[in-house]
C-alpha positions as CSV (number, residue, x, y, z in Angstrom):
1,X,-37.9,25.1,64.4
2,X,-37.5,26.5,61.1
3,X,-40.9,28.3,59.6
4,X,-42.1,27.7,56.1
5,X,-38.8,29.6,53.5
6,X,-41.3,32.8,52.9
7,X,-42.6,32.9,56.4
8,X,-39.4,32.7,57.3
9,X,-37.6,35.1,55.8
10,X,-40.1,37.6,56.5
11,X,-40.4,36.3,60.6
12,X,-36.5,37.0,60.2
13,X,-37.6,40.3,59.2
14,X,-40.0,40.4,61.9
15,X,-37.2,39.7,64.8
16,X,-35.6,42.9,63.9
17,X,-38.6,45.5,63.3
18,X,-40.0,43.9,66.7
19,X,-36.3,45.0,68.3
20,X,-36.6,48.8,66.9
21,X,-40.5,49.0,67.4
22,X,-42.0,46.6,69.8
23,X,-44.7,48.7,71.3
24,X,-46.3,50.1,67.6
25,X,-49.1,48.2,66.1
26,X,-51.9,48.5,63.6
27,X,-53.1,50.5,60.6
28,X,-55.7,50.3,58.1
29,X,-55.0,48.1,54.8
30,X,-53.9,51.1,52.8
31,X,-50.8,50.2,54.6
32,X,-48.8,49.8,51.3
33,X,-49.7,53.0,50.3
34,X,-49.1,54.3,53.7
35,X,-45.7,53.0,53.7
36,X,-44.7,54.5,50.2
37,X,-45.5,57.4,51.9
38,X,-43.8,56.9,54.9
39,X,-45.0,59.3,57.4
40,X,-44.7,62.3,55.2
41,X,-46.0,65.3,55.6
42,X,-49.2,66.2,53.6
43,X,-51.1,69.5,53.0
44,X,-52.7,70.7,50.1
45,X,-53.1,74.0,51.5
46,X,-50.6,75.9,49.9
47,X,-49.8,77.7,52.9
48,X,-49.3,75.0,55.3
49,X,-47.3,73.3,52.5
50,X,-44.3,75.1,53.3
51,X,-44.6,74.3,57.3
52,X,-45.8,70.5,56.9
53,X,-44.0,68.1,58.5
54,X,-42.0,65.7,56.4
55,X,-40.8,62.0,56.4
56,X,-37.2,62.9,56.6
57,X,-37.5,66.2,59.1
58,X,-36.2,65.4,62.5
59,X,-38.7,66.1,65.1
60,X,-36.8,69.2,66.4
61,X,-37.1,70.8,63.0
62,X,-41.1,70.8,63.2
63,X,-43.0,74.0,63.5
64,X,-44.8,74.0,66.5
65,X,-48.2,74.7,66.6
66,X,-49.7,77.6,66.6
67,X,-52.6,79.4,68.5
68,X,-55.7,78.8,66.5
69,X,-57.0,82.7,66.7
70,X,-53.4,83.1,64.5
71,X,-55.0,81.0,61.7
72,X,-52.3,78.0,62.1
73,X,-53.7,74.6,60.9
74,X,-55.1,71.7,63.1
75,X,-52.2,68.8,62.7
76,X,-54.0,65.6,62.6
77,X,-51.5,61.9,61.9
78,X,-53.4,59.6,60.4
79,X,-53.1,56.6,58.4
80,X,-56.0,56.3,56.1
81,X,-59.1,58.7,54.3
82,X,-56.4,61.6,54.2
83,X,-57.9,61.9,50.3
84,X,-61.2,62.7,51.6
85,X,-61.0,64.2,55.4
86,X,-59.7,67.4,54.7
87,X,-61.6,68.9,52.3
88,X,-64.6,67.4,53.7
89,X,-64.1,69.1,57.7
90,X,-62.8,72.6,56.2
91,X,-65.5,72.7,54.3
92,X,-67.9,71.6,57.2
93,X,-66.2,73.7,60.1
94,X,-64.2,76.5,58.5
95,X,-60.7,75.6,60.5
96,X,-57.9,74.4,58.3
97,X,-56.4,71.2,58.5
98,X,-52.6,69.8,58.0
99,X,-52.3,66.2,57.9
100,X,-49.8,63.8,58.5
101,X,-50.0,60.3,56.9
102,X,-48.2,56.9,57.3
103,X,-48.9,53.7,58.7
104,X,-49.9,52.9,62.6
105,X,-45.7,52.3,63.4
106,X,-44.3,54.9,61.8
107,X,-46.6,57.5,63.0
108,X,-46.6,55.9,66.9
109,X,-42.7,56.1,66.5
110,X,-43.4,59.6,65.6
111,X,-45.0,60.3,68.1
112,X,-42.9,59.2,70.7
113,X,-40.1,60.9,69.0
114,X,-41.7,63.8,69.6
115,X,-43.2,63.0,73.6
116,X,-41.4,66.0,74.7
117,X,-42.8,68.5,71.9
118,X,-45.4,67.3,70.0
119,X,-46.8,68.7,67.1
120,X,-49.6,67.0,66.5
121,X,-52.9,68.2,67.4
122,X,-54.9,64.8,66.9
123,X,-53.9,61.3,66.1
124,X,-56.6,59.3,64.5
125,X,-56.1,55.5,63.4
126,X,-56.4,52.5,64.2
127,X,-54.2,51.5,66.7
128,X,-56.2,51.5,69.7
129,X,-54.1,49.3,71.8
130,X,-51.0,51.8,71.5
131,X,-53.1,55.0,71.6
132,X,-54.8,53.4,74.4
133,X,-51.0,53.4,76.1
134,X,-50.4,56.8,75.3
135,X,-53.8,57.4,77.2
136,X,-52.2,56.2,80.4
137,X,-49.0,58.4,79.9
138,X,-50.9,61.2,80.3
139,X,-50.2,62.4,76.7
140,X,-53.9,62.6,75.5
141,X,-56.5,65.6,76.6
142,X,-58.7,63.3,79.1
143,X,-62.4,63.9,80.9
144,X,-63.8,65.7,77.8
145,X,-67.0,64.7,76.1
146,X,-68.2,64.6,72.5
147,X,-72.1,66.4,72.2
148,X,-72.3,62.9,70.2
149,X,-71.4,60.3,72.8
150,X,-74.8,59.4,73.2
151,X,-75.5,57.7,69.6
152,X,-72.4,55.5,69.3
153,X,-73.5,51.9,69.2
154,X,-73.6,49.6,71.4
155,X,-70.5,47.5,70.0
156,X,-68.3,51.2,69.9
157,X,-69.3,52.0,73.4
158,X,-67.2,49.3,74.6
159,X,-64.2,51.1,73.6
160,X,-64.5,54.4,75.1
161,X,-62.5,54.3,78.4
162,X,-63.3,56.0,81.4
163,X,-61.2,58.3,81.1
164,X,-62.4,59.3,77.6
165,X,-59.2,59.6,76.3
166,X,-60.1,58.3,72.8
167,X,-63.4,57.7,70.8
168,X,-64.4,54.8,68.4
169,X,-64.9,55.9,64.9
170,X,-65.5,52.9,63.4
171,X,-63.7,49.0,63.2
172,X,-62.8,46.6,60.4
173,X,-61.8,43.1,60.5
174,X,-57.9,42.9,60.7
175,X,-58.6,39.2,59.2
176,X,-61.3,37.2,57.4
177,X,-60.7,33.7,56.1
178,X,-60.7,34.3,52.2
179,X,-59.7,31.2,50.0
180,X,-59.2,30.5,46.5
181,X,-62.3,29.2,44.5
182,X,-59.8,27.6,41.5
183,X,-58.3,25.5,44.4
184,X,-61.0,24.6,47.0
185,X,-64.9,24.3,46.9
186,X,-67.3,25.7,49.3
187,X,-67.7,22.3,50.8
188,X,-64.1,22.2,52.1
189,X,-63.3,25.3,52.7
190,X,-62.2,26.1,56.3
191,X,-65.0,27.9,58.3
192,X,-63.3,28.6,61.8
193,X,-59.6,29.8,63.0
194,X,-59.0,26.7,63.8
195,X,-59.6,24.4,60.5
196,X,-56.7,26.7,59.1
197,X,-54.2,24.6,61.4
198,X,-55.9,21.2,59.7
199,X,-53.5,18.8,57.8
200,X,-55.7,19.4,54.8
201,X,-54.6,22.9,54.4
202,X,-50.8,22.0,55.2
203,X,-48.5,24.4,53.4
204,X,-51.2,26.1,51.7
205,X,-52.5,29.5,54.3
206,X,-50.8,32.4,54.3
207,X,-51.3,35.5,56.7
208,X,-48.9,39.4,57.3
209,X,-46.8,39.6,59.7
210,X,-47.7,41.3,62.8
211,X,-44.2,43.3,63.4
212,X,-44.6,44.9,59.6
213,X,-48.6,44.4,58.8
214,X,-50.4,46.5,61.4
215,X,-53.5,44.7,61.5
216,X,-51.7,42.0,61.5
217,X,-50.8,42.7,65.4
218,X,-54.9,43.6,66.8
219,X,-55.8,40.2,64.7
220,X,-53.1,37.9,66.7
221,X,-53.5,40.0,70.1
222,X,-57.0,38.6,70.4
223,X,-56.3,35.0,70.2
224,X,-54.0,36.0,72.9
225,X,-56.3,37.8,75.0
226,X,-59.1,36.0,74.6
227,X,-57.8,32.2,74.9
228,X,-55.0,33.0,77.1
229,X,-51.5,33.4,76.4
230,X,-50.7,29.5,76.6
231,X,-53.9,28.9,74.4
232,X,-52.5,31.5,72.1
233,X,-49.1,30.2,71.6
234,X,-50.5,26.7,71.0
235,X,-52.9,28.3,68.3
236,X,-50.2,29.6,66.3
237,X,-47.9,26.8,67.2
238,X,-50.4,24.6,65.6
239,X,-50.3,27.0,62.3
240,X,-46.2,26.9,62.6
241,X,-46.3,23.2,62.4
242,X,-48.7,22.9,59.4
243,X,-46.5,24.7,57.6
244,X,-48.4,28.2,57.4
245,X,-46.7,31.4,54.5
246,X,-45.7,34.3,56.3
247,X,-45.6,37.7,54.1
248,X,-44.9,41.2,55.3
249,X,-48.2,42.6,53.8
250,X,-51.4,42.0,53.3
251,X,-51.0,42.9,49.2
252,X,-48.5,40.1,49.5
253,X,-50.8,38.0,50.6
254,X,-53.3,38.8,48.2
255,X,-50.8,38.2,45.6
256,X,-49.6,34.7,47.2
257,X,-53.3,33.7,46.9
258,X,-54.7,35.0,43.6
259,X,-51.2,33.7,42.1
260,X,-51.6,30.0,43.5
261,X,-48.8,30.5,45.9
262,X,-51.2,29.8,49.0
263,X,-54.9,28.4,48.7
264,X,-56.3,30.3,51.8
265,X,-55.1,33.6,53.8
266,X,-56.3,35.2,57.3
267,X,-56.8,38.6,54.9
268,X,-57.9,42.4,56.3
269,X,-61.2,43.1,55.4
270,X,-60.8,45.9,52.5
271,X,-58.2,43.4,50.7
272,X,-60.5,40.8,50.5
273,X,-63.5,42.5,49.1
274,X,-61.1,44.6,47.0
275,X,-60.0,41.2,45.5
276,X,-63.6,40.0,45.4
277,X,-64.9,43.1,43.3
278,X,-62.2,43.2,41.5
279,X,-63.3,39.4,39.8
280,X,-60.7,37.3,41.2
281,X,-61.8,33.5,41.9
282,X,-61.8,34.3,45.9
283,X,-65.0,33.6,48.3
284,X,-65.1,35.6,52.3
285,X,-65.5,33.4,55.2
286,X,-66.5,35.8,58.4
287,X,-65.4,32.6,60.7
288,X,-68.1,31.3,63.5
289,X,-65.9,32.7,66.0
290,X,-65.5,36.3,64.8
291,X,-63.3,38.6,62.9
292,X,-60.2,39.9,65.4
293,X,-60.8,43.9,65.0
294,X,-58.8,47.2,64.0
295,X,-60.4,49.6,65.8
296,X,-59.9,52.9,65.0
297,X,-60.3,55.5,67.0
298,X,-59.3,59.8,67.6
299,X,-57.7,61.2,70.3
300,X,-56.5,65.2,70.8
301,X,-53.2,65.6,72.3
302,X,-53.0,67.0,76.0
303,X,-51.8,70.3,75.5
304,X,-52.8,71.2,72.2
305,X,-53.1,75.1,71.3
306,X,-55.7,74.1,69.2
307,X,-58.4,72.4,71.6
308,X,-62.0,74.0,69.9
309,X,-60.2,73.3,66.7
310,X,-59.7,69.5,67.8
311,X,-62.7,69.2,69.7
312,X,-64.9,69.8,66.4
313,X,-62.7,67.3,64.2
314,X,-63.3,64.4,67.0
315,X,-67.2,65.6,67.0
316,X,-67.0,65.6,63.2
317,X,-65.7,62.4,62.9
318,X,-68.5,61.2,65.2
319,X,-70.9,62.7,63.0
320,X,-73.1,60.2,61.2
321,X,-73.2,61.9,58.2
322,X,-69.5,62.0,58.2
323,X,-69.3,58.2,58.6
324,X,-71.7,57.8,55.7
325,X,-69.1,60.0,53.5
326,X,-66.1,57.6,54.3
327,X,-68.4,54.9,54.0
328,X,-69.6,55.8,50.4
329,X,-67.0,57.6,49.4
330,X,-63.7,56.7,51.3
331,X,-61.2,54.2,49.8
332,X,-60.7,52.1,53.5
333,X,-65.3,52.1,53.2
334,X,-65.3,48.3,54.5
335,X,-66.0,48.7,58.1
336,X,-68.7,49.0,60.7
337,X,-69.4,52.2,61.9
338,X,-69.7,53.8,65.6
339,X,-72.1,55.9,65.0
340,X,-75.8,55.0,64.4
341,X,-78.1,55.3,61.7
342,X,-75.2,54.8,59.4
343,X,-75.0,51.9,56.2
344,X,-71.7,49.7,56.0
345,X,-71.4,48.8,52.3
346,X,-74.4,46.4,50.8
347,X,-72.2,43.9,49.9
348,X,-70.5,43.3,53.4
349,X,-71.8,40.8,54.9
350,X,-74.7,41.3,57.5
351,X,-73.7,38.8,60.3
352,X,-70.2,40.2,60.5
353,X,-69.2,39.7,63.3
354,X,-66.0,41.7,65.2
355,X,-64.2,40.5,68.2
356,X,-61.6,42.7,70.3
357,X,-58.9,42.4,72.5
358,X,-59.5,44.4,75.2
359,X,-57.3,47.4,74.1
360,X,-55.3,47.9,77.7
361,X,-54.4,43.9,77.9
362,X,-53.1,44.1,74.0
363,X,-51.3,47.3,74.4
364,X,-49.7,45.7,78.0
365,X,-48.8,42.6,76.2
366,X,-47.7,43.7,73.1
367,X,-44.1,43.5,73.3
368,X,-44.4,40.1,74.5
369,X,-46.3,38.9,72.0
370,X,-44.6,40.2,69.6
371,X,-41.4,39.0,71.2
372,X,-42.9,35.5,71.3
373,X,-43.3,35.7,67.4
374,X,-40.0,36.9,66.8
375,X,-38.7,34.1,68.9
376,X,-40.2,31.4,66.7
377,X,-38.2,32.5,63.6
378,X,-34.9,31.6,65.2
379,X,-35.8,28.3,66.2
């Protein structure tokens, strides 16, 4: 069975990523930026500039860390607010900070490159399912808890294991239905996951592919885990048939769709309000069934040298106030917040409504899903 030309070109491209990196998933939607980046190393400390990481240094060339009481830098990967976080926590705490950037695979690659001698202090994104994994290889400091644990809400709480390994700080949709207003009215626009697969909407939707988009991966996962993995097959079989556009990114996307390549896209959240602010004819559907969520969430490594330093950059990203900053300030602000008492942006809708696969189940099955999708582009 032979996908839609762009789809399938790009699920071509999808079969090999998924052989090199089948167990890496998800990043925020600054994932084009991320990627121009690639995993580079990023400090504007002119000190730690010299002893940052960088996208072409093997992992055996990386400093280790260093003792905090020697004044070494806390090494956080991350894969979105790096423009904002470090100014804001030295500024807050005192300790210095050295980040890492580049998008959810190439910084869980990274860090199983470097299983053996890390030298990262904290990882914080939103890949739960794979940090979730790395939570039951023993990599990840475990039985420690936050002073804020307490005032998450009720929807984050759901996502703090037992073992807590990692904390929520916050979750955006990895997909809303968004649909061009020049090419389809209010009236007939689709309002669940499943209209997209209606005959109506043949060769017109477009969505990222899950082995290079990272959301792309948490927002198929939970059809998966929540329908079963025959129900989910036949979900995206369905979407196969009818002919659906398969990019590698959700800019592309947004470009298929403003351009009048596509008439309706499963979108990440930030893309589609970015499109919507910025004046392009587009209109947000939050479907009646939910949103699939990116969660993001921080976790310290297990032997870090620097655990009081990592301890208060988990607690400070806990912090409502903080969560207000990236809210209001940060470039990734669309998404709900853990903590309480803080204000997702006005013009987000209220009845947003997330939905999660549970994050052991996705990061279990994510090879095989992802195999399953490489497998349809052969066909």
């Amino acid at each position: 069975m032979l996908l839609n030309r762009p789809g399938s070109k790009k699920w071509m491209t999808f079969a090999v990523m998924n052989a090199l990196v089948l167990t890496t998933v998800a990043c925020g939607s600054k994932e084009e930026a991320a990627n121009n980046n690639a995993a580079s190393a990023e400090s504007t400390s002119p000190s730690a500039a010299s002893t940052a990481p960088t996208n072409t240094a093997s992992a055996s060339e990386q400093p280790a860390a260093a003792p905090a009481n020697q004044g070494e830098p806390l090494v956080v990967y991350l894969n979105d607010f790096d423009e904002i976080i470090k100014p804001m926590f030295e500024e807050a705490t005192g300790y210095k900070l050295e980040l890492v950037t580049g998008n959810g695979a190439e910084l869980a690659s990274r860090i199983e490159a470097e299983k053996g001698n890390p030298h990262w202090d904290v990882v914080w994104m939103d890949s739960m399912p794979t940090i979730d994994q790395m939570g039951k290889q023993d990599q990840l400091l475990a039985d420690w808890t936050p002073k804020d644990i307490d005032n998450l809400t009720d929807f984050a709480k759901q996502f703090v294991p037992a073992s807590h390994a990692y904390f929520p700080t916050g979750a955006h949709a990895a997909s809303v239905i968004i649909y061009n207003t020049k090419a389809i009215d209010a009236n007939s626009a689709p309002k669940t996951w499943k209209d997209l697969a209606d005959p109506k909407f043949k060769g017109a939707v477009g969505m990222a592919d899950p082995a290079v988009a990272a959301p792309a991966y948490p927002f198929v996962s939970w059809f998966f885990g929540a329908q079963g993995m025959d129900a989910g097959k036949q979900y995206f079989e369905s979407l196969i048939k009818n002919g659906v556009h398969v990019y590698p990114k959700n800019p592309n996307v947004a470009k298929a769709l403003t351009g009048g390549e596509i008439k309706v896209a499963a979108l990440q959240e930030s893309n589609a309000y970015t499109l919507k602010n910025s004046g392009e004819p587009v209109e947000i559907v939050w479907p009646q069934e939910g949103a699939p969520a990116s969660v993001r969430v921080a976790a310290i490594q297990k032997n870090t040298k620097h655990a009081d330093a990592a301890k208060a950059f988990v607690e400070f990203l806990l912090d409502p106030k903080t969560q207000q900053a990236l809210i209001d300030q940060g470039e990734e602000s669309y998404f709900e917040p853990s903590a309480k008492d803080v204000q997702p942006k006005k013009d987000r809708a209220a009845d947003a409504k997330l939905v999660a696969a549970e994050a052991g189940w996705a990061g279990e099955h994510e090879g095989e899903i992802k195999q399953w999708f490489a497998d349809q582009a052969v066909k």
